[in-house]
C-alpha positions as CSV (number, residue, x, y, z in Angstrom):
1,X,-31.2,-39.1,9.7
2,X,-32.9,-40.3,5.9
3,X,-30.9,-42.1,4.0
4,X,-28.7,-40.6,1.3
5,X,-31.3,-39.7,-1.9
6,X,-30.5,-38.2,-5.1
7,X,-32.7,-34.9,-5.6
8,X,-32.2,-31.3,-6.4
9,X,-30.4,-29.5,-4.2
10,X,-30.3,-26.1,-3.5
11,X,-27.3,-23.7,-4.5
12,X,-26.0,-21.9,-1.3
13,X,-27.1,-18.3,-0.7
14,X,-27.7,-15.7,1.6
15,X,-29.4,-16.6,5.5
16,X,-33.1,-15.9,5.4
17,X,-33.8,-14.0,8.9
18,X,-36.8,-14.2,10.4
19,X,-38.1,-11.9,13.1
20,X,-41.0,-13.7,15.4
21,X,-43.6,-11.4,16.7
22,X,-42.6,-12.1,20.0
23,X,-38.8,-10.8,19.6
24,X,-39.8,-7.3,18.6
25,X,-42.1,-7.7,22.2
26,X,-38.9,-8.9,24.3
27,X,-36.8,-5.9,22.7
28,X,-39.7,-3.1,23.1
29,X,-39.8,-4.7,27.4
30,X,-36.3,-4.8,27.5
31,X,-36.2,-1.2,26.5
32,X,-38.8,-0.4,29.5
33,X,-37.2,-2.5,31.9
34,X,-34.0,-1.3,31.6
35,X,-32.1,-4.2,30.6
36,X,-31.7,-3.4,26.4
37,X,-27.9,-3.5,26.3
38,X,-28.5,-7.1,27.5
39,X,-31.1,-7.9,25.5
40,X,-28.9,-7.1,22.1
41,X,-26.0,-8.7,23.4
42,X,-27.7,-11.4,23.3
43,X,-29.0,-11.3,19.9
44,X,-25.2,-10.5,18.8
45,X,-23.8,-13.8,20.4
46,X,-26.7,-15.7,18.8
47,X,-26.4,-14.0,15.3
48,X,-22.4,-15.4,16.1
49,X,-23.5,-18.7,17.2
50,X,-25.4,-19.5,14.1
51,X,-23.4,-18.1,12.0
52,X,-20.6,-20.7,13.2
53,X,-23.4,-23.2,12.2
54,X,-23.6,-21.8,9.1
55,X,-19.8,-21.7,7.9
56,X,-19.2,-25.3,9.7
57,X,-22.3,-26.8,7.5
58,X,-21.1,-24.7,4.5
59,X,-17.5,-26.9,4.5
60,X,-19.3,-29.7,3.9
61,X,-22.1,-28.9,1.5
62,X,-25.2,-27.2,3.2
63,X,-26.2,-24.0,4.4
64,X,-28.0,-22.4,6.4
65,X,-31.5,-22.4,4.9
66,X,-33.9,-19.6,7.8
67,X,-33.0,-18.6,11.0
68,X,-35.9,-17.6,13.5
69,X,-35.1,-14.8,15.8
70,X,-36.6,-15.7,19.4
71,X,-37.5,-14.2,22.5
72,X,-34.7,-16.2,23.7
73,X,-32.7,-16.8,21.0
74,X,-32.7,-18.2,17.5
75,X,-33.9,-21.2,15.7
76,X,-32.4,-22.9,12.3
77,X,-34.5,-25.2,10.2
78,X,-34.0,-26.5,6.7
79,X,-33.3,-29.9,5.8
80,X,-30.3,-32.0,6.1
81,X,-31.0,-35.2,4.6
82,X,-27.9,-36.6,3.4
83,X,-25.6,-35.0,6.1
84,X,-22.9,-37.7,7.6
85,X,-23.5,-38.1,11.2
86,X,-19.9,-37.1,12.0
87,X,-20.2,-34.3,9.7
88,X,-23.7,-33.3,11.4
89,X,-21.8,-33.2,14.8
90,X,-18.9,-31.3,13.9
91,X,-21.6,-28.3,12.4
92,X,-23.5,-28.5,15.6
93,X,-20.4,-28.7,18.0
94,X,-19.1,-25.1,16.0
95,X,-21.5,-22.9,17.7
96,X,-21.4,-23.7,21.1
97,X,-17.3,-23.7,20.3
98,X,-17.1,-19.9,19.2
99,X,-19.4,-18.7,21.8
100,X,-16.4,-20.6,24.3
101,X,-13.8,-18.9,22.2
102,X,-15.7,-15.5,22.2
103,X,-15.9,-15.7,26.0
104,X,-12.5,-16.5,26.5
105,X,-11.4,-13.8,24.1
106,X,-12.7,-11.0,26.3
107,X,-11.4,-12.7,29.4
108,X,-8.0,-12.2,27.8
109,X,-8.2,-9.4,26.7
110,X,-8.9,-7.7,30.6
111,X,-5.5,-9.8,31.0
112,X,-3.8,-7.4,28.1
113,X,-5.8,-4.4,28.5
114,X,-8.1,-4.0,31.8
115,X,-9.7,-0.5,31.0
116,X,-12.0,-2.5,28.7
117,X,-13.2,-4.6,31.7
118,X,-16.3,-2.2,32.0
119,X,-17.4,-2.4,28.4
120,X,-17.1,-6.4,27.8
121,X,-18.0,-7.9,31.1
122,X,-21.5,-8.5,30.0
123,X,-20.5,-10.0,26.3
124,X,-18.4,-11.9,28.1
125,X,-21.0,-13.4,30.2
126,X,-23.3,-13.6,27.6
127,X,-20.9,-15.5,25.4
128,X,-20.3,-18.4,28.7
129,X,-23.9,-18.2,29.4
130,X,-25.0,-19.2,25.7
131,X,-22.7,-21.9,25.6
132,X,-23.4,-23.5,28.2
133,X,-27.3,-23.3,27.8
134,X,-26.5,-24.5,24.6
135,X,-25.1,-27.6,25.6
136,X,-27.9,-28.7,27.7
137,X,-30.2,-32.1,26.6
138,X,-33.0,-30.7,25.3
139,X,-34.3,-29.4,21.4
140,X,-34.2,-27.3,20.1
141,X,-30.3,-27.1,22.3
142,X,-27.1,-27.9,19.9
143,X,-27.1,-30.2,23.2
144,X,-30.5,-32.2,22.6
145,X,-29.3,-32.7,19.0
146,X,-25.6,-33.5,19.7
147,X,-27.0,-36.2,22.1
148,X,-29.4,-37.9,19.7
149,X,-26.5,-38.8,17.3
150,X,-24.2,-40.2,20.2
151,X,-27.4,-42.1,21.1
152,X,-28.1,-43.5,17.1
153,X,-26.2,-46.6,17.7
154,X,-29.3,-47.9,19.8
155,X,-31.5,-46.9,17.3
156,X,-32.8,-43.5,15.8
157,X,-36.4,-44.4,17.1
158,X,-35.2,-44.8,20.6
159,X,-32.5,-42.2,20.3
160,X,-35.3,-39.9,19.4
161,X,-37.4,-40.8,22.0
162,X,-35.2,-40.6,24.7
163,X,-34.0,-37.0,23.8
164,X,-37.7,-36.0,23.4
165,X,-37.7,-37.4,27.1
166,X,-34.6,-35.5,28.6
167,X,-36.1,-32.1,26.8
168,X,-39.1,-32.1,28.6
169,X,-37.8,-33.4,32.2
170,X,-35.1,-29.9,31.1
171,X,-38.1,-27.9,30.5
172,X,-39.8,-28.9,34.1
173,X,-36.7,-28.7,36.1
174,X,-36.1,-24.6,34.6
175,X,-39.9,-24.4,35.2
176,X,-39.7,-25.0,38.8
177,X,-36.9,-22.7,39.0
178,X,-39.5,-20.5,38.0
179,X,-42.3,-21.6,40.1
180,X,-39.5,-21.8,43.0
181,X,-39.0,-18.1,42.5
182,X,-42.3,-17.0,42.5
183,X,-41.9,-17.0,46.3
184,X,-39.2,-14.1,46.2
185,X,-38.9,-12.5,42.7
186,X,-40.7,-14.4,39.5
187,X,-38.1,-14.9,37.3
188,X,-40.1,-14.7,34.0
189,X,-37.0,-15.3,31.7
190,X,-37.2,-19.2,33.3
191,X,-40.6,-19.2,32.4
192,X,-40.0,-18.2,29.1
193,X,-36.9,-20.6,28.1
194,X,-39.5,-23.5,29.6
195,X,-42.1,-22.9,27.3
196,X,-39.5,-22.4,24.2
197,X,-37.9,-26.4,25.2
198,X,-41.3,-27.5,25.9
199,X,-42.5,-26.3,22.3
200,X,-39.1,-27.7,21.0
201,X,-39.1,-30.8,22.5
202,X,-39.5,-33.1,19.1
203,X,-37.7,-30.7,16.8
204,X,-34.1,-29.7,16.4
205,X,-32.7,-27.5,13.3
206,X,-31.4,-28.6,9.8
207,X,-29.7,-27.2,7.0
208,X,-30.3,-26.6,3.4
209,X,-27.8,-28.1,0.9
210,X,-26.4,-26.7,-2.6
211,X,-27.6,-27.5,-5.8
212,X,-26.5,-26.5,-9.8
213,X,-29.3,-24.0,-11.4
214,X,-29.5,-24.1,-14.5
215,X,-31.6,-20.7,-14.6
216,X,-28.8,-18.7,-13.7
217,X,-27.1,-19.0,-17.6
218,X,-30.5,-16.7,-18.6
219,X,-29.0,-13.8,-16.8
220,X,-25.5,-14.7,-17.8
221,X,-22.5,-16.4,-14.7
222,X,-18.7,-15.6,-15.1
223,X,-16.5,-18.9,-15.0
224,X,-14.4,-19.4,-12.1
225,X,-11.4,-22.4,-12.6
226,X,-9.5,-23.6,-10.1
227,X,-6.5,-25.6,-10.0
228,X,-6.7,-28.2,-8.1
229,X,-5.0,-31.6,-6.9
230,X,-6.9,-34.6,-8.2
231,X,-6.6,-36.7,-4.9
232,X,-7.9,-34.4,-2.3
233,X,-11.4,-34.9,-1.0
234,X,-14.2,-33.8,-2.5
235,X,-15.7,-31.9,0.3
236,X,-12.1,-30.2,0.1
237,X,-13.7,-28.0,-2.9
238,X,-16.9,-26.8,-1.5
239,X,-15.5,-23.5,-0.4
240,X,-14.6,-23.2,-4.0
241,X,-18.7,-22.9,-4.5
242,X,-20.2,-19.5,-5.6
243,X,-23.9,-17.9,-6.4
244,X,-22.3,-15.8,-8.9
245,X,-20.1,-18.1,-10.1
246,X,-19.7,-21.1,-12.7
247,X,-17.1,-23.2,-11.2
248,X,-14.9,-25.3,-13.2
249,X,-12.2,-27.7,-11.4
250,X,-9.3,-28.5,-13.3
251,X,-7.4,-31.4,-11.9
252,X,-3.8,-32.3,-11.5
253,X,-2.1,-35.4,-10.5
254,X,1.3,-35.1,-9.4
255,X,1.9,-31.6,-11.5
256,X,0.4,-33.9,-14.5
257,X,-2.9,-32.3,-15.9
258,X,-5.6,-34.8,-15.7
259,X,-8.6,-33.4,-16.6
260,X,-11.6,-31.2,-15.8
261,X,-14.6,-31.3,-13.7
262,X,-17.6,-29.6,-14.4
263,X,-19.6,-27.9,-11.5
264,X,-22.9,-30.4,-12.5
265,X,-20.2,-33.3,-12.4
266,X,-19.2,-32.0,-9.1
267,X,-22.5,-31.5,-7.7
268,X,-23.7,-34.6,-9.0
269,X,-20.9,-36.5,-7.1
270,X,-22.0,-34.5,-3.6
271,X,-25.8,-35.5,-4.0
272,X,-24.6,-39.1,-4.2
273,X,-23.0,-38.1,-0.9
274,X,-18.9,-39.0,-2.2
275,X,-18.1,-36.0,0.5
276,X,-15.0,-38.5,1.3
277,X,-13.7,-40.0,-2.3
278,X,-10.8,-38.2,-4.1
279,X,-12.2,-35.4,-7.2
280,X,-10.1,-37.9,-9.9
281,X,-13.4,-40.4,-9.3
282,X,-15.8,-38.5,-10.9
283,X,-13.7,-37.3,-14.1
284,X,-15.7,-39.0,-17.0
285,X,-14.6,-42.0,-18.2
């Protein structure tokens, strides 16, 4: 994590999706092979997974900036300079979450309605599976980068090193899965997710964060004001955030008007990083 800098930011828009070369070959095999229906349930519970990232990280300022489609899955990057560590958690804890809540969903609903047993078992499984991978200690995992941030308080350096360290031992233990199964039936899919947390071992995903454009007036924005109480958290009125949008915050104080906040003010106050101190601090004097 960088220390908290003042510098534009960029407005939240739509998710930049990606397609790697590589994905269109895993879809075209899995089509041969017989095993498409997996294949795009799996890119349906990663699509969900991230997009969990992407509402979590959009509470509290960022968004998603480009997601990379995979073989094997999907990658985020942007930048998230600026990002509290608890805050960072709680965005990288939301995916693996709804992919748990997704599984479970189906589970209970064989409970309520078994005929759809047939038709969910496999997004159900899917679902678990990702969640689980997800949680293991290696990058480009929600796991690997969960587990740096527990391990900060030792240092970032060492944090950093150490979780570099876990994701390759990951990587060799699912390779000699691999290796181990070349003696029956090669299980290339091992193979594959090796190579992806061997290539990932130093990274880990980020996010983008909002900024005020000022080109947007040349086109012409509608106003949106909201009404809003003056003591609530700043990262309270995110969501309020639009594209299309000029947003205006009108505070009140105990059903006393107080004043207004423009969305530069407002901005302004969430480069600083003030995610935490009440809208009423940033009213001009």
């Amino acid at each position: 994590m960088h220390g908290v800098k003042k510098r534009h930011l960029r407005r939240a828009g739509g998710i930049r999706v990606v397609v790697h070369p590589l994905f269109l070959a895993a879809g075209i095999l899995s089509a041969i092979t017989g095993g498409f229906l997996l294949f795009v349930a799996a890119v349906l519970a990663a699509l969900e997974h991230e997009c969990a990232h992407a509402y979590a990280a959009r509470r509290f300022g960022y968004v998603l900036d480009r997601i990379v489609l995979m073989p094997y899955g999907a990658v985020i990057s942007g930048d998230i300079a600026g990002m509290g560590r608890r805050n960072e958690l709680a965005v990288l804890i939301a995916g693996p979450l709804v992919s748990l809540a997704t599984g479970i969903f189906f589970v209970a609903l064989w409970w309520l309605y078994p005929e759809t047993y047939p038709f969910t078992e496999l997004a159900a499984q899917v679902s678990f599976s990702l969640f689980f991978v997800n949680l293991l200690p290696a990058y480009p995992l929600d796991g690997g980068r969960i587990l740096r941030l527990l391990l900060e308080p030792i240092g970032k350096k060492r944090a950093k090193i150490v979780c570099g360290a876990l994701s390759v031992l990951t990587a060799l233990a699912i390779l000699g899965l691999f290796v181990w199964s070349c003696f029956s039936s090669p299980n290339f899919s091992a193979l594959a997710f090796a190579l992806l947390l061997l290539f990932g071992a130093f990274g880990g995903g980020s996010y983008g964060r909002i900024n005020f454009s000022p080109k947007r007036f040349l086109r012409g924005v509608e106003e949106r004001r909201v009404a809003i109480e003056a003591s609530v958290p700043a990262q309270n009125a995110i969501r309020f955030l639009r594209e299309d949008r000029y947003l205006t915050l009108i505070l009140f104080e105990g059903g006393e008007y107080l004043g207004e906040l423009t969305e530069e003010e407002f901005l302004s106050a969430l480069s600083a990083g003030a995610y935490a101190e009440p809208l009423k601090n940033f009213l001009p004097a």
